[in-house]
C-alpha positions in Angstrom: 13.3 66.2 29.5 12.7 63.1 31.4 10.7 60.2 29.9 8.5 58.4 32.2 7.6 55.1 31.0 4.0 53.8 31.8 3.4 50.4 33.9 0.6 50.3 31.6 2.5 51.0 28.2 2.6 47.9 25.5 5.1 46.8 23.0 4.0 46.4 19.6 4.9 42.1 18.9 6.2 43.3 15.1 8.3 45.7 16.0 12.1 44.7 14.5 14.5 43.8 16.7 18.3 44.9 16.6 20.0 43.5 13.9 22.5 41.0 15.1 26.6 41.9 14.9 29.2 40.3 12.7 30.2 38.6 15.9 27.3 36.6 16.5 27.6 34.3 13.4 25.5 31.7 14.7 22.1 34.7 13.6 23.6 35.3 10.2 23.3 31.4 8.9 20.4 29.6 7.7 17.9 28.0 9.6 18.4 24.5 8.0 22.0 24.7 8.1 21.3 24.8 12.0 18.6 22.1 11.8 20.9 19.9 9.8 24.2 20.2 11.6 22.2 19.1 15.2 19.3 16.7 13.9 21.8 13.4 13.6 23.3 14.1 16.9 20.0 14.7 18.8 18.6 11.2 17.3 22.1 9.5 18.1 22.3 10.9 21.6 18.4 8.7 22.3 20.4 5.6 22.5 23.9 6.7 23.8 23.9 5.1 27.9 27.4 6.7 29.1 28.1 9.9 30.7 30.9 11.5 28.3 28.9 11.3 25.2 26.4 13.8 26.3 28.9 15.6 28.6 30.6 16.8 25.1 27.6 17.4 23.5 26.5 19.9 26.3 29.7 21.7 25.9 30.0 21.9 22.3 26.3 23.5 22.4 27.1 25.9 25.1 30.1 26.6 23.0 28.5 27.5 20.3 26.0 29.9 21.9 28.4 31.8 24.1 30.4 32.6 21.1 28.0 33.0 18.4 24.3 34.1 19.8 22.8 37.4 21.1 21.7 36.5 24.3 19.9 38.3 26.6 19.5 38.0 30.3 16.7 35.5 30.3 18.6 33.7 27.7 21.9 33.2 29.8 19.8 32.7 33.1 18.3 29.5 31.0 21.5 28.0 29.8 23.6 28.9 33.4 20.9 27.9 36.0 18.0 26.5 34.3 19.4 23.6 32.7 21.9 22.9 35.8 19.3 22.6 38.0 16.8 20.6 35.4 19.6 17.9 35.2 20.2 17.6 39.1 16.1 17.9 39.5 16.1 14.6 36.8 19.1 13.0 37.7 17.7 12.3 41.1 14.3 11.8 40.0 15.4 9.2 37.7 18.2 7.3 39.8 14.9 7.2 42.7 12.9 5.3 39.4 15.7 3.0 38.7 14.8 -0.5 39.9 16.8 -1.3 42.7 17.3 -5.5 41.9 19.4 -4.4 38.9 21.8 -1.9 40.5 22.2 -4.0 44.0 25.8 -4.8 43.8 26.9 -1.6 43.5 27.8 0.5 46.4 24.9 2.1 48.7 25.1 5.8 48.6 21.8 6.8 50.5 20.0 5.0 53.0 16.4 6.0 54.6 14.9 3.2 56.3 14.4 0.1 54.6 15.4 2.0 51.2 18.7 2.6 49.8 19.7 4.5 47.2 22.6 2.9 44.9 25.6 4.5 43.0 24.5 2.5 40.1 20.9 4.3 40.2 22.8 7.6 40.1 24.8 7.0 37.4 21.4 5.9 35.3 19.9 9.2 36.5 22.5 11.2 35.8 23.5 9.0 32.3 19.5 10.1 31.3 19.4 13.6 33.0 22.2 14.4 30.4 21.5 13.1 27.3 18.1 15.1 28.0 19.7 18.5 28.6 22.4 17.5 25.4 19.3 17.4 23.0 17.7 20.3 24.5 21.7 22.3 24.1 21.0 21.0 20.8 17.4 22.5 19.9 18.6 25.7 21.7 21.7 26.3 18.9 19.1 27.1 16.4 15.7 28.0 18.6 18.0 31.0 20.5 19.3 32.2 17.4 16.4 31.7 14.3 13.3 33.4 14.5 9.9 31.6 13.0 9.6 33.4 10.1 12.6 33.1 8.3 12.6 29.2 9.2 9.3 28.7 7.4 11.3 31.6 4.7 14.0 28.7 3.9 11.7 25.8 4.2 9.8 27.0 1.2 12.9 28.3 -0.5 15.5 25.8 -0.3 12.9 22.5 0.6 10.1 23.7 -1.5 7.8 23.0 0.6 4.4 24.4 -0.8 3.6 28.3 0.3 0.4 27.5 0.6 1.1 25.9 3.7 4.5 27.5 4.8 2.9 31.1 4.4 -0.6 29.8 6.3 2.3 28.5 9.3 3.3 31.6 9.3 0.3 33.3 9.8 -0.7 31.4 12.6 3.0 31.9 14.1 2.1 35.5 14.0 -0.8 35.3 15.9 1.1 34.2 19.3 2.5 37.8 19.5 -0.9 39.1 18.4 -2.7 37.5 21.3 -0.2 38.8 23.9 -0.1 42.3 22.7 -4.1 42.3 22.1 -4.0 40.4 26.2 -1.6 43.1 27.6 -3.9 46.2 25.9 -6.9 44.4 27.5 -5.6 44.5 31.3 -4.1 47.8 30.3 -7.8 49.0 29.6 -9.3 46.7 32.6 -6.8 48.4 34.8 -7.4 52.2 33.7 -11.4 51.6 34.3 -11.2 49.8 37.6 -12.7 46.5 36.6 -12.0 43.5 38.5 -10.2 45.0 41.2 -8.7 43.4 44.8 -6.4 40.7 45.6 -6.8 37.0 46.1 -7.5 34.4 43.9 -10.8 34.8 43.4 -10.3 38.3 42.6 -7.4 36.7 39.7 -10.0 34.6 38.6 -12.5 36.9 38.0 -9.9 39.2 36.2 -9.4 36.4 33.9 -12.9 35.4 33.3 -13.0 39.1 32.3 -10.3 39.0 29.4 -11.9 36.3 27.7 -15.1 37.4 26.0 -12.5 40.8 24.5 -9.6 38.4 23.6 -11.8 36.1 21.4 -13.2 39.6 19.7 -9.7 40.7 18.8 -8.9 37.2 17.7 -12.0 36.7 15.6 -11.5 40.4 14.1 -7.5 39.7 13.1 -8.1 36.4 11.5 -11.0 38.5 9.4 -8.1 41.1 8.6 -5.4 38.5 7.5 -7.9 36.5 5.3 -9.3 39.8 4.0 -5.3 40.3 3.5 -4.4 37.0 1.9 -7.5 37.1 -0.8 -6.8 40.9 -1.7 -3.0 39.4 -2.8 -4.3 36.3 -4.6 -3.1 33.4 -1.9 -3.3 30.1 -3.3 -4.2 31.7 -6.8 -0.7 30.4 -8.5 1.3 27.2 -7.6 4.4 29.7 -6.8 4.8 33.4 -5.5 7.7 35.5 -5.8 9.7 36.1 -2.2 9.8 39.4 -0.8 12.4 38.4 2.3 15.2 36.0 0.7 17.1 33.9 3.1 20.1 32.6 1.0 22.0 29.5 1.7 25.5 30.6 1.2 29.0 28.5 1.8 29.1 29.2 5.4 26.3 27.5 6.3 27.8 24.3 4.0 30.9 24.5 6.2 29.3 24.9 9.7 27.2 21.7 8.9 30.5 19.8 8.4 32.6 21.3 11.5 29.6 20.4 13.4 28.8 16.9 12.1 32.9 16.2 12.3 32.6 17.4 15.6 29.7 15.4 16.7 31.5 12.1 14.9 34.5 12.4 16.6 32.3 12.4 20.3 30.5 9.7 19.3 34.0 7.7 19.0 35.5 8.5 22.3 33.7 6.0 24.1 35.1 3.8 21.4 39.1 4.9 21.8 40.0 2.5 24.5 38.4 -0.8 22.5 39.7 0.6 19.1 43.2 0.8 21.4 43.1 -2.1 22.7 41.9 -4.8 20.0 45.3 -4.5 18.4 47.2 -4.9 21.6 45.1 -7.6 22.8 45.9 -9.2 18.8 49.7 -9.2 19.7 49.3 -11.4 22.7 50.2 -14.7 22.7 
């Protein structure tokens, strides 16, 4: 028999995903071990003004997720187009913001008119553009590849922070999901009776105006369910609760953090080779 799927059919937002293979490492580590092993590099990489540094960083990131994440199709369409075309996008935007008195005896590159567009300018475009998309690279290691619960799981576990407000986080995480699944039943319903019909976008408008008065219902009547929930297990009665999901922080994730934080040391020092190189050589000279 056939199975015909429904335009109209919704998918529940707790539903468990597929567990991730032995392959994709990068799923099976801790959060904070992916938090910790990016966090110096991202702050370094705000003051870095050459081209190679983030160059390598982009790389090792893209590394890292090609080998070790699940991705999906809107996953690799982000890292393959998205980001290419966000850096050319900025790179441009930025070398047109670059003040032309400082970059005026480098070579022209563009001229319209009375304005000209400098090599120099580039190269502080595209110097910015990429140290923008290296820290994003860097967010994405751990943002493709950790979900929002078990983050907030190893927060309270191995940072202690207080479940009282790691477990109210979480709560609110969970209602993003809850709002698009309670939005997509609502145009389901809207759609099945006819309401708000017609193209345009007034017609759009109107169909919007429609989903908000039902949206703030369900909202109002979940947030009574989960505090209904949270007294009925004693939240916030005890200074600790025992976990039900464990996320362990296991000798892997101790030896990631140092491949990654050797590997982002030794870019940081490649700009500095040729000086280290040549400060002895320049010693031996007469």
């Amino acid at each position: 028999m056939t199975t015909i799927t429904s335009p109209t059919s919704t998918v529940d937002p707790y539903s468990p995903g597929a567990a991730a293979s032995a392959r994709h490492y990068l799923h099976h580590l801790n959060p904070l071990s992916k938090v910790a092993s990016v966090l110096p590099a991202m702050i370094l990489l705000i003051f870095v003004r050459d081209i190679t540094t983030p160059l390598c960083f982009i790389a090792l990131s893209y590394a890292l997720l090609l080998t070790g994440a699940r991705l999906t199709a809107r996953s690799l369409a982000l890292l393959l187009i998205a980001v290419p075309a966000g850096i050319a996008v900025l790179a441009l935007g930025f070398s047109i913001w670059v003040d032309a008195s400082g970059v005026a005896e480098t070579a022209p590159l563009l001229r319209i008119g009375g304005w000209t567009l400098h090599t120099g300018a580039l190269r502080i475009g595209l110097a910015t553009a990429l140290r923008l998309a290296a820290i994003l690279s860097l967010a994405l290691i751990g943002g493709l590849t950790t979900t929002g619960p078990d983050l907030v799981r190893s927060s309270i576990q191995q940072l202690r922070v207080p479940y009282r407000i790691g477990y109210t986080a979480l709560a609110a995480y969970r209602f993003v999901p809850r709002f698009g699944y309670e939005l997509s039943v609502i145009r389901a319903a809207h759609r099945v009776r006819g309401t708000h019909g017609g193209r345009g976008p007034l017609a759009r408008i109107a169909r919007g105006w429609g989903y908000i008065v039902p949206l703030l219902a369900g909202a109002i009547r979940h947030a009574e369910r989960v505090a209904l929930a949270m007294d009925a297990r004693a939240f916030g009665a005890h200074p600790t609760r025992t976990e039900r999901y464990l996320v362990p922080f296991r000798a892997r994730d101790i030896v990631f953090i140092v491949l990654v934080l050797a590997a982002s040391a030794a870019i940081f020092t490649l700009p500095l080779l040729p000086a280290l190189i040549a400060a002895p050589q320049a010693a031996l000279i007469p």
